[in-house]
C-alpha positions, 0 to 999 in steps of 0.5 A, a space after each residue: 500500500 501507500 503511506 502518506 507521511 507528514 514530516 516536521 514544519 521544524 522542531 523534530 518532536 514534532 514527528 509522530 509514533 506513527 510516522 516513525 512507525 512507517 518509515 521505518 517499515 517503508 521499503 520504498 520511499 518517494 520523495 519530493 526531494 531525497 536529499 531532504 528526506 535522507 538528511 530528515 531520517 538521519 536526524 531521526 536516525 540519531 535523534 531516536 536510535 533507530 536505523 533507516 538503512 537499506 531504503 530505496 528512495 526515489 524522487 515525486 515532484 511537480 518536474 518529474 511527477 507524470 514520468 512516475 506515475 506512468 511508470 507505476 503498476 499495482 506491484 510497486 505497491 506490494 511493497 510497503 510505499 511511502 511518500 513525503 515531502 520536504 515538510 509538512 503535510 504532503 499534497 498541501 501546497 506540496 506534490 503528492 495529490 496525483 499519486 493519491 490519485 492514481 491510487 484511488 483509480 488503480 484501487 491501490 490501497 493508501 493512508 493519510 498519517 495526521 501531523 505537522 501542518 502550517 496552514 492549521 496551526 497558523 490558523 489556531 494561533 492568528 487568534 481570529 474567531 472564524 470557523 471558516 477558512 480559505 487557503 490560497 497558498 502562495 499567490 501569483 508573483 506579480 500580474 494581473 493574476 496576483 492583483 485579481 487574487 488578492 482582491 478575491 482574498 480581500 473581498 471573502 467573508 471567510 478568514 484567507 491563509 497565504 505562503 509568502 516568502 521572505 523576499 515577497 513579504 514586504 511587498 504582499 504587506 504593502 500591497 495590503 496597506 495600499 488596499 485596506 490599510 485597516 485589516 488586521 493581520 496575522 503573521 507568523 514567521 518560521 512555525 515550530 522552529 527556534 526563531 518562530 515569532 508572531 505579529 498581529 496588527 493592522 496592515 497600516 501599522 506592520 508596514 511601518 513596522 517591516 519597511 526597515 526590518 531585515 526579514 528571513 525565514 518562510 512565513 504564513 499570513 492570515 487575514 481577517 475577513 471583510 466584515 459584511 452584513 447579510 448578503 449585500 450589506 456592508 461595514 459602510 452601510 453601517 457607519 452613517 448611522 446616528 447610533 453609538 459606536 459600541 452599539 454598532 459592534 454589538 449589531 454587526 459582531 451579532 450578525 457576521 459572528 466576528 468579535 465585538 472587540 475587532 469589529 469596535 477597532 475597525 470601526 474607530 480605524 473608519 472613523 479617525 481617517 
């Protein structure tokens, strides 16, 4: 069968019984990159006291992925398979989806091990209250593509999640303070890792804050949602009414399920432009 096995975002402990329980047992391991996998199981290697000798490992990325999977057959899978990208949840922003599904169409037998995800745990940490979520992941460099995309994550009345680069981010900030200089953002730099380290505020202020900073690592954003009410009433319907502030928060918080403290703060942000 095939294993999809989850590796860790950073901290080794993050790594499962289960996980180590199949790579062990993998006679076969696909990788998006073997000399990322081969160095991972030689820290566990050395973490744990075990042995990962005696594997075979092959590479399954976005280059060579239709070459793999045409080369497959139900006897490969006689052997305990197992697939891993460089970190993280495989087929979450990472390849692994086109394997999954030639198994679901060769009735080839496969599991899913839960582990490390960022997407998730940024999400638990952001703080927002929102059941609901969309995940975009990395946007488009620059272009028409870039700039339709960021408006459809602007525009959702749903909690969006990004992958940004450490060369790309100062520029994703300002592009969020040009268009809405008062969404809150959460941002959160290298998750599980020794420099790991978390920003909440409004696009305004994280742009005055990251223009003079040297910034590294890989980072996941999360941003609040457009606070709409009903279907076609928005925020600034709301804001000429003769009706005190906090009354306001109360009225939309109730109506879209956002905190009454956020919806407050944007409302004073709208008020004191």
């Amino acid at each position: 069968m095939l294993c999809l096995v989850p590796t860790p975002i950073g901290n080794l402990e993050d790594i499962s019984k289960r996980s180590l329980k199949a790579l062990l047992e993998a006679e076969l391991i696909f990788c998006e990159d073997t000399r990322v996998t081969k160095k991972l199981l030689n820290l566990l290697a050395e973490k744990y006291e075990l042995d990962f000798s005696q594997k075979e490992f092959k590479s399954f990325h976005s280059h060579n992925e239709k070459e793999i999977l045409n080369s497959l057959t139900k006897d490969t899978f006689t052997k305990n398979v197992v697939y891993c990208s460089d970190a993280g949840m495989p087929c979450v922003s990472d390849p692994g989806a086109t394997l999954v599904d030639w198994c679901i169409k060769n009735e080839v037998p496969y599991d899913v091990i839960p582990g490390a995800n960022a997407v998730i745990t940024a999400f638990a940490m952001s703080g927002f209250t929102s059941t609901e979520f969309t995940f975009f992941g990395f946007l488009d460099h620059k272009g028409a593509s870039r700039a339709s995309k960021l408006d459809e994550v602007l525009n959702s009345s749903r909690v969006s999640i990004l992958y940004e680069s450490p060369h790309r981010l100062l520029k994703l900030i300002e592009e969020l303070n040009k268009k809405e200089p008062s969404r809150t953002i959460f941002l959160v730099k290298e998750i599980s890792k020794l420099h790991q380290k978390v920003y909440k505020d409004s696009a305004e202020n994280l742009y005055k804050e990251f223009v003079n900073l040297d910034i590294k690592g890989e980072w996941v954003v999360v941003i609040e949602p457009k606070i709409t009410v009903g279907l076609n009433l928005e925020l600034d319907d709301i804001l000429p009414l003769d009706i005190a502030p906090k009354i306001k928060a109360k009225l939309i918080a109730k109506l879209t399920g956002a905190t009454i403290k956020e919806v407050y703060q944007q409302l004073l942000d709208k008020m004191n432009k």
